[in-house]
TIVEXPA-52953 format. One record per atom (N, C-alpha, C, O): residue number from 1; atom name; chain; z, x, y negated. Coordinates in Angstrom, 3 decimals, always signed. Layout:
+-----+------+-----+----------+----------+----------+
| seq | atom | mol |       c3 |       c1 |       c2 |
+-----+------+-----+----------+----------+----------+
| NUM |   CA |   A |        Z |        X |        Y |
...
+-----+------+-----+----------+----------+----------+
! end
This chain:
+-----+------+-----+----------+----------+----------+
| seq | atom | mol |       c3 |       c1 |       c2 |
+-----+------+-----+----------+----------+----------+
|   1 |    N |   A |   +1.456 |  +18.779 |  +15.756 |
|   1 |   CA |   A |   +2.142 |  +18.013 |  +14.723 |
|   1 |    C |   A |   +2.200 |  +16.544 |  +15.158 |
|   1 |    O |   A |   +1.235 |  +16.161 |  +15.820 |
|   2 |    N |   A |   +2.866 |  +15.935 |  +14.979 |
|   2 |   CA |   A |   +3.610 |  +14.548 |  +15.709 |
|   2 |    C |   A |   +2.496 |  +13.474 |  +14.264 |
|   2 |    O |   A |   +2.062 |  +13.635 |  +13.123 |
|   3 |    N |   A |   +2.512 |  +12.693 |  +15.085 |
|   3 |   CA |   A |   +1.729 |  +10.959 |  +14.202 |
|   3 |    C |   A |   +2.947 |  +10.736 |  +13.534 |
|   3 |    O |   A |   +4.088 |  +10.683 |  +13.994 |
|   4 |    N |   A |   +2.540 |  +10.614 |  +12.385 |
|   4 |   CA |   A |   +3.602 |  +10.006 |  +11.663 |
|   4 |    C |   A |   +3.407 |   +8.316 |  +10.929 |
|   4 |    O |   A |   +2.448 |   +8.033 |  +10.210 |
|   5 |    N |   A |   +4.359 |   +7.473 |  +11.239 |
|   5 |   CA |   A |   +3.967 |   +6.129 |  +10.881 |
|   5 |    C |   A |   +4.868 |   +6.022 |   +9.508 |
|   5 |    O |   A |   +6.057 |   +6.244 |   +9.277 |
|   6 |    N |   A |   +3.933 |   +5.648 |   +8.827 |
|   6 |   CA |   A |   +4.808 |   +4.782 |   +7.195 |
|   6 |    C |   A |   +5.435 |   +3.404 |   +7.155 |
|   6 |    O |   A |   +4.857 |   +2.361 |   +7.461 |
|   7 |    N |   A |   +6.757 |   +3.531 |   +6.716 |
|   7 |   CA |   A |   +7.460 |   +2.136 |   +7.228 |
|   7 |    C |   A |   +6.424 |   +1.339 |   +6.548 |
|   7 |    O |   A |   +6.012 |   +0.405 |   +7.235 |
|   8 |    N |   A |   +5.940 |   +1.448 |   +5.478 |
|   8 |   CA |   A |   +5.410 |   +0.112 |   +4.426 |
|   8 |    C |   A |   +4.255 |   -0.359 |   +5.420 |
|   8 |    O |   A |   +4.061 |   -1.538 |   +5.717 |
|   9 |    N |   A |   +3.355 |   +0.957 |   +5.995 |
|   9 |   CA |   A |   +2.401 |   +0.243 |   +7.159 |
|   9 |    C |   A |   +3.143 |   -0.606 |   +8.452 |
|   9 |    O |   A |   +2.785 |   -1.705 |   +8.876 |
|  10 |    N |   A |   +4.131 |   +0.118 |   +8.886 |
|  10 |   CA |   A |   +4.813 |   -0.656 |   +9.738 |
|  10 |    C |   A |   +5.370 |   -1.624 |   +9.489 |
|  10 |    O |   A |   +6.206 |   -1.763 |  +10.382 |
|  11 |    N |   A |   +5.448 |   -2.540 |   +8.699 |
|  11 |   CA |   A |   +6.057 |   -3.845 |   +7.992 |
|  11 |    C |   A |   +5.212 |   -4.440 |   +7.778 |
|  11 |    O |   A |   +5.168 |   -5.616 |   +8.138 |
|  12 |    N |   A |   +3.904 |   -3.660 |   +6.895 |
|  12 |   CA |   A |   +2.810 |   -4.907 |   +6.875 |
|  12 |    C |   A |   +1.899 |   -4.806 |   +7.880 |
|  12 |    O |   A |   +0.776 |   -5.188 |   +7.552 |
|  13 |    N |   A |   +2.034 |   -4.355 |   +9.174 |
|  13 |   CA |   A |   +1.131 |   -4.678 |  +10.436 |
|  13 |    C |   A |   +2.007 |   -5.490 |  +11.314 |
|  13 |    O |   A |   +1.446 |   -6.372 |  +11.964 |
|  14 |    N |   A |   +3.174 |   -5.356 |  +11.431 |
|  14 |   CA |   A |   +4.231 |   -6.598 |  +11.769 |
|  14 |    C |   A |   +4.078 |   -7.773 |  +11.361 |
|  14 |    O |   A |   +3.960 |   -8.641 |  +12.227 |
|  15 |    N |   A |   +4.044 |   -8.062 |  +10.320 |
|  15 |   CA |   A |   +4.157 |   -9.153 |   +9.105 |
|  15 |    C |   A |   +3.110 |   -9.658 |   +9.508 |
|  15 |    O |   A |   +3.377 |  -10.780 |   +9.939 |
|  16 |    N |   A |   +1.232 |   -9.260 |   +9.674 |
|  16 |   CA |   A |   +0.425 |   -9.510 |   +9.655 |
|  16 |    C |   A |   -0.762 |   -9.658 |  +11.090 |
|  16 |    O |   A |   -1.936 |   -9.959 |  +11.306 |
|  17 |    N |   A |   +0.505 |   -9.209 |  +11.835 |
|  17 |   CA |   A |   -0.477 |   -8.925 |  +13.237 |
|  17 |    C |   A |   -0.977 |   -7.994 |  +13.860 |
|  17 |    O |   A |   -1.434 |   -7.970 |  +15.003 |
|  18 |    N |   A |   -0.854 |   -6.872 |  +12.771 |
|  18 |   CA |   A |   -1.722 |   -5.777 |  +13.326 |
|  18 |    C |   A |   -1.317 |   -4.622 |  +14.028 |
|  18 |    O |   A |   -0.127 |   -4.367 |  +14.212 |
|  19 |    N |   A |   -2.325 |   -3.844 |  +14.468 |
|  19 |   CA |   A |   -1.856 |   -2.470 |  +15.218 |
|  19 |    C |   A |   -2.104 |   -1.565 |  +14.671 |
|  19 |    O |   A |   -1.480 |   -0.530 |  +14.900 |
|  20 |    N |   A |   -2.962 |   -1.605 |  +13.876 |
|  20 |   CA |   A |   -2.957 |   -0.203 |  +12.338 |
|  20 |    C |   A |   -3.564 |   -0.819 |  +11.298 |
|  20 |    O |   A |   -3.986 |   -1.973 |  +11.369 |
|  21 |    N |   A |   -3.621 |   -0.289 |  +10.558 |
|  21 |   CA |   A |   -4.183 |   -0.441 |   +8.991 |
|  21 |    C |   A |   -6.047 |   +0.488 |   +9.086 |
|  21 |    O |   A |   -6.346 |   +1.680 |   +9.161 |
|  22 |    N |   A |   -6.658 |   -0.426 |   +9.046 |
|  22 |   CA |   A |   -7.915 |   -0.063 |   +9.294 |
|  22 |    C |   A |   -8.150 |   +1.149 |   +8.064 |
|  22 |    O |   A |   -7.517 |   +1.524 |   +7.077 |
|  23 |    N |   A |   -9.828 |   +1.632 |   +8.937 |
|  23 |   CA |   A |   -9.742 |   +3.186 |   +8.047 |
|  23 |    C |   A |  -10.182 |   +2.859 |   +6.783 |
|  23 |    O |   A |  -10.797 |   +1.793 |   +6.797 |
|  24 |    N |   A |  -10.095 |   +3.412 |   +5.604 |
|  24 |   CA |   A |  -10.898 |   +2.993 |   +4.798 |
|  24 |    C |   A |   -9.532 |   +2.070 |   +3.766 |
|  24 |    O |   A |   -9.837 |   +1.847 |   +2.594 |
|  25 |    N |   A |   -8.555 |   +1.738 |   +4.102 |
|  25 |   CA |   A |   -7.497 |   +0.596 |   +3.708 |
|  25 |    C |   A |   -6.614 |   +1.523 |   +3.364 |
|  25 |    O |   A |   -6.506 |   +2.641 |   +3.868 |
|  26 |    N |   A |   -5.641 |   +0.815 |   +2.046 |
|  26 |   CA |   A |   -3.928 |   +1.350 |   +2.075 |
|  26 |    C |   A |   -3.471 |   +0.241 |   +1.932 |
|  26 |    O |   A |   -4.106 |   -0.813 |   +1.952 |
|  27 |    N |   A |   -1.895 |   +0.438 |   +1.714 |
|  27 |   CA |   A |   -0.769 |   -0.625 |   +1.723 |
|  27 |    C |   A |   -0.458 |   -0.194 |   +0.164 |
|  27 |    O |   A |   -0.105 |   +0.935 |   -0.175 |
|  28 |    N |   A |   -0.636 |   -1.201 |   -0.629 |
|  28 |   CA |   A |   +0.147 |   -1.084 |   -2.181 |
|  28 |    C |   A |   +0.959 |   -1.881 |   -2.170 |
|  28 |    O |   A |   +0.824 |   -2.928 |   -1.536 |
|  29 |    N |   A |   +2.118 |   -1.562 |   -2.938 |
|  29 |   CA |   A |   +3.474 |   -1.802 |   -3.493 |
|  29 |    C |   A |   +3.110 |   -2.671 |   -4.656 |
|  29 |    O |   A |   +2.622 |   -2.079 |   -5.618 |
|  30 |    N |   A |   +3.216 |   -3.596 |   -4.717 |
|  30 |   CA |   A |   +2.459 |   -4.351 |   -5.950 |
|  30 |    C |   A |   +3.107 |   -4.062 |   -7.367 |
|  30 |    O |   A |   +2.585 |   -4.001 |   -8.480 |
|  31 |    N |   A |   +5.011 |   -3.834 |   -6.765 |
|  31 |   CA |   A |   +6.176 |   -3.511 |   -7.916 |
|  31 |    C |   A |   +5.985 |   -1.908 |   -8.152 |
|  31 |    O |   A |   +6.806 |   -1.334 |   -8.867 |
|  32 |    N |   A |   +5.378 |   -1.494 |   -7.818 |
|  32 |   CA |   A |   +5.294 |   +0.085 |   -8.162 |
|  32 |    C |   A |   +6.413 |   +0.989 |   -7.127 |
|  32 |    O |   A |   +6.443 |   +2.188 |   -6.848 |
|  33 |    N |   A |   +7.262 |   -0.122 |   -6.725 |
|  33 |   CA |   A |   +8.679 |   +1.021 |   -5.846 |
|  33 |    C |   A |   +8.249 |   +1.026 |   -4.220 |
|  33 |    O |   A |   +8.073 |   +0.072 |   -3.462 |
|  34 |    N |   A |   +8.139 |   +2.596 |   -3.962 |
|  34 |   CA |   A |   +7.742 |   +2.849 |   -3.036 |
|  34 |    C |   A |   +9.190 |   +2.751 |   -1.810 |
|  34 |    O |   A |   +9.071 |   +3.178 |   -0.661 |
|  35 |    N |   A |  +10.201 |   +2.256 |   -2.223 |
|  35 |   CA |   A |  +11.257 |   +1.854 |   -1.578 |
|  35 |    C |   A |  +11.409 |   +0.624 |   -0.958 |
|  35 |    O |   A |  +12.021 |   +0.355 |   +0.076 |
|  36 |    N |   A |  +10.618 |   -0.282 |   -1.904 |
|  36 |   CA |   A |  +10.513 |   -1.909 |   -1.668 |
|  36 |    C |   A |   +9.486 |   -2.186 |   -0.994 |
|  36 |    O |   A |   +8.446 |   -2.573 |   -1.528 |
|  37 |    N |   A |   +9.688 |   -1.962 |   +0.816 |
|  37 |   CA |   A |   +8.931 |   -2.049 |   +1.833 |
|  37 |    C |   A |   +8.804 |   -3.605 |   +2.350 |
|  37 |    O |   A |   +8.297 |   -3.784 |   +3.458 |
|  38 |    N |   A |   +9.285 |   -4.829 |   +1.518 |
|  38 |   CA |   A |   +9.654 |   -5.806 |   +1.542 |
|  38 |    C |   A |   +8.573 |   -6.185 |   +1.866 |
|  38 |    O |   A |   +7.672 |   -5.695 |   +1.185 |
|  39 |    N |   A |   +8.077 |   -7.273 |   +3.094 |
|  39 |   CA |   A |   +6.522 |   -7.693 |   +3.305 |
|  39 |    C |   A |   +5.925 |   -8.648 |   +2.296 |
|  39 |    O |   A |   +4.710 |   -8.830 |   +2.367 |
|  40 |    N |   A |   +6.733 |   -9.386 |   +1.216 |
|  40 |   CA |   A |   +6.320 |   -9.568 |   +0.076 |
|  40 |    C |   A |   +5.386 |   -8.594 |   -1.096 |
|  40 |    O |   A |   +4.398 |   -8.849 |   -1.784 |
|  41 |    N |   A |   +5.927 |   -7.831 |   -0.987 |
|  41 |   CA |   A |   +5.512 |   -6.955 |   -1.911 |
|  41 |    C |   A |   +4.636 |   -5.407 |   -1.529 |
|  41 |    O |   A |   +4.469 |   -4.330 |   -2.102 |
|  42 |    N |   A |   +4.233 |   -6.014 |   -0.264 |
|  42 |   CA |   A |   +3.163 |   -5.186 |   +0.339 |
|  42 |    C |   A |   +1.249 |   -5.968 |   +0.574 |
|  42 |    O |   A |   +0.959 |   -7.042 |   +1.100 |
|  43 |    N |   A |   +0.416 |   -5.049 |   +0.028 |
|  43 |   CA |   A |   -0.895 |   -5.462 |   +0.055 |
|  43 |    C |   A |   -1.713 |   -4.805 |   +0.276 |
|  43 |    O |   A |   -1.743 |   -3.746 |   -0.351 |
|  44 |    N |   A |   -2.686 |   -5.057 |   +1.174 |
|  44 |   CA |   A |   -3.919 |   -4.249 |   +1.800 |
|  44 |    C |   A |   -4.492 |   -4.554 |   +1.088 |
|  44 |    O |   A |   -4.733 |   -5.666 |   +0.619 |
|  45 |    N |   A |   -5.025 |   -2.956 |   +0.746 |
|  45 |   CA |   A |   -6.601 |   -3.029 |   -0.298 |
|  45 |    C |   A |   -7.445 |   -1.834 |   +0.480 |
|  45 |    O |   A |   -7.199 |   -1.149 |   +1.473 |
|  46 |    N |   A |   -8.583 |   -1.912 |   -0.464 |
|  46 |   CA |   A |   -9.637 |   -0.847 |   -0.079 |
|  46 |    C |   A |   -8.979 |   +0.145 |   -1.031 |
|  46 |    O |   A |   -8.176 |   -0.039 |   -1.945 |
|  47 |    N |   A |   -9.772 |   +1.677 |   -0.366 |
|  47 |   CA |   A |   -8.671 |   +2.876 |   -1.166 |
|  47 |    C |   A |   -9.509 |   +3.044 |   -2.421 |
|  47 |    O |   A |   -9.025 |   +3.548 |   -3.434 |
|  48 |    N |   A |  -11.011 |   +2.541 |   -2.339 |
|  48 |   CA |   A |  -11.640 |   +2.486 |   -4.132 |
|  48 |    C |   A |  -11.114 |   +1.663 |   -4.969 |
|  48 |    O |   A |  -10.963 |   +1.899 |   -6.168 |
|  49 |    N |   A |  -10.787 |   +0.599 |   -4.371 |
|  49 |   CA |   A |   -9.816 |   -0.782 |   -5.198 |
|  49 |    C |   A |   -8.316 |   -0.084 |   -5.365 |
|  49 |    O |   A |   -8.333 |   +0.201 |   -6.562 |
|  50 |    N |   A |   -7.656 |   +0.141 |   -5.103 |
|  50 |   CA |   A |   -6.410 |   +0.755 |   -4.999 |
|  50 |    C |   A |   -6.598 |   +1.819 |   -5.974 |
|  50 |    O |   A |   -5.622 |   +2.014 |   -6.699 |
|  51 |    N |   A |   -7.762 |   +2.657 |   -6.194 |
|  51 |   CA |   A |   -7.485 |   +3.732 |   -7.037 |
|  51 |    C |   A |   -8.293 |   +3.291 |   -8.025 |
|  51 |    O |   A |   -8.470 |   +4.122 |   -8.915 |
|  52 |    N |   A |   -8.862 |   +2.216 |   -8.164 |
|  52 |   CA |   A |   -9.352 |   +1.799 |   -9.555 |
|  52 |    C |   A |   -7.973 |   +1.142 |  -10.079 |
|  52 |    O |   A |   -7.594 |   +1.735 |  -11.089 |
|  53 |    N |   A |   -7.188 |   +0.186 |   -9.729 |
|  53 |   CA |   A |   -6.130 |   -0.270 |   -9.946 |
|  53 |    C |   A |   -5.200 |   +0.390 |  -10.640 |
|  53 |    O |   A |   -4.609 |   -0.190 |  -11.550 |
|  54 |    N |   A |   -4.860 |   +2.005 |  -10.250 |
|  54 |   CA |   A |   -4.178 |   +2.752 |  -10.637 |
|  54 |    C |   A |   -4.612 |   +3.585 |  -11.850 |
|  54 |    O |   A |   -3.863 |   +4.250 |  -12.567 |
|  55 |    N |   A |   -6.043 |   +3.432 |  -11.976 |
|  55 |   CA |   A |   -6.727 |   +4.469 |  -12.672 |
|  55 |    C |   A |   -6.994 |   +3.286 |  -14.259 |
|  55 |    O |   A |   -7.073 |   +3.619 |  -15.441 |
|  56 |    N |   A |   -7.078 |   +1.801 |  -13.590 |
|  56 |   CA |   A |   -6.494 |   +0.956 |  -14.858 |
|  56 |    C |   A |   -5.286 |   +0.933 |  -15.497 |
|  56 |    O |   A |   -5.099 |   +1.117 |  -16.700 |
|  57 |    N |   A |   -4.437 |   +0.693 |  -14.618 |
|  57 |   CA |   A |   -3.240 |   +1.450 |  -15.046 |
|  57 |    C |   A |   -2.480 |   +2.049 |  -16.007 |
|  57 |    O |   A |   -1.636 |   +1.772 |  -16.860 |
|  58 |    N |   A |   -3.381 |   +3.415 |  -15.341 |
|  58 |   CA |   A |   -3.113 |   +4.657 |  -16.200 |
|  58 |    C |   A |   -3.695 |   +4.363 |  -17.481 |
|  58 |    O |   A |   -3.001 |   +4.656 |  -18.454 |
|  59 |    N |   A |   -4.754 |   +3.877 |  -17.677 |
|  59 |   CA |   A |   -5.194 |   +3.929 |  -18.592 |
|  59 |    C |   A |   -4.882 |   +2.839 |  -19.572 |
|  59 |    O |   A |   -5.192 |   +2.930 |  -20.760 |
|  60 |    N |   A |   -4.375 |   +1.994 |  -19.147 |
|  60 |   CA |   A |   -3.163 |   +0.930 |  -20.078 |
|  60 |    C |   A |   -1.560 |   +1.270 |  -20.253 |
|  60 |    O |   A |   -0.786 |   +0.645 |  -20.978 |
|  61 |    N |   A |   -1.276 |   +2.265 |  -19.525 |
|  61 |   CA |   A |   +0.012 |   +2.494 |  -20.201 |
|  61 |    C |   A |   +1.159 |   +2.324 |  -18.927 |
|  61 |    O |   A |   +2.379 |   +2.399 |  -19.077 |
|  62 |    N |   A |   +0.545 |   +2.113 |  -17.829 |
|  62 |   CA |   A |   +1.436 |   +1.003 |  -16.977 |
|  62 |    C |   A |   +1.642 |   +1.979 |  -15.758 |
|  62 |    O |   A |   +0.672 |   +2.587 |  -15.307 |
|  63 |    N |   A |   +2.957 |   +2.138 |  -15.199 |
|  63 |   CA |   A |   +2.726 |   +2.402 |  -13.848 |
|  63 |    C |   A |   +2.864 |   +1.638 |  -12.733 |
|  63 |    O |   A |   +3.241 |   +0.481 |  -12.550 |
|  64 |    N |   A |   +2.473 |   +2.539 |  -11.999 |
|  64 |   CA |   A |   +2.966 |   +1.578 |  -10.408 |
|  64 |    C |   A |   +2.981 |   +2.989 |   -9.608 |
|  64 |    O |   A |   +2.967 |   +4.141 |  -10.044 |
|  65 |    N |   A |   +3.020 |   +2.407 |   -8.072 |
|  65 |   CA |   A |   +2.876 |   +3.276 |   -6.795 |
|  65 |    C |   A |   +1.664 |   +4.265 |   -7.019 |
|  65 |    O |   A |   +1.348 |   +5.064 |   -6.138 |
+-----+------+-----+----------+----------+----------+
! end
């Protein structure tokens, strides 16, 4: 099965210098649209921060990515 790269990682390791997105990290969409690969609106978090984020969220009513 072939490596597959995610544009949103590939935009924000461009943007930022890098050669991957360390382990342990994702790229969030801050606008919720997983279309808007815009390096504005891309942010490295930890994946416990990222899913507390979402799991606040959810639990306010709100979505995102």
């Amino acid at each position: 099965m072939p490596n597959r790269v995610y544009e949103h990682h590939l935009v924000y390791c461009l943007e930022h210098g890098l050669t991957e997105i360390p382990e342990g990290y994702v790229v969030h969409h801050k606008d919720g649209d997983k279309l808007n690969n815009h390096p504005s609106n891309l942010d490295m978090m930890t994946f416990s921060a990222h899913t507390s984020l979402h799991m606040s969220q959810n639990l306010s009513g709100k979505r995102d990515d």
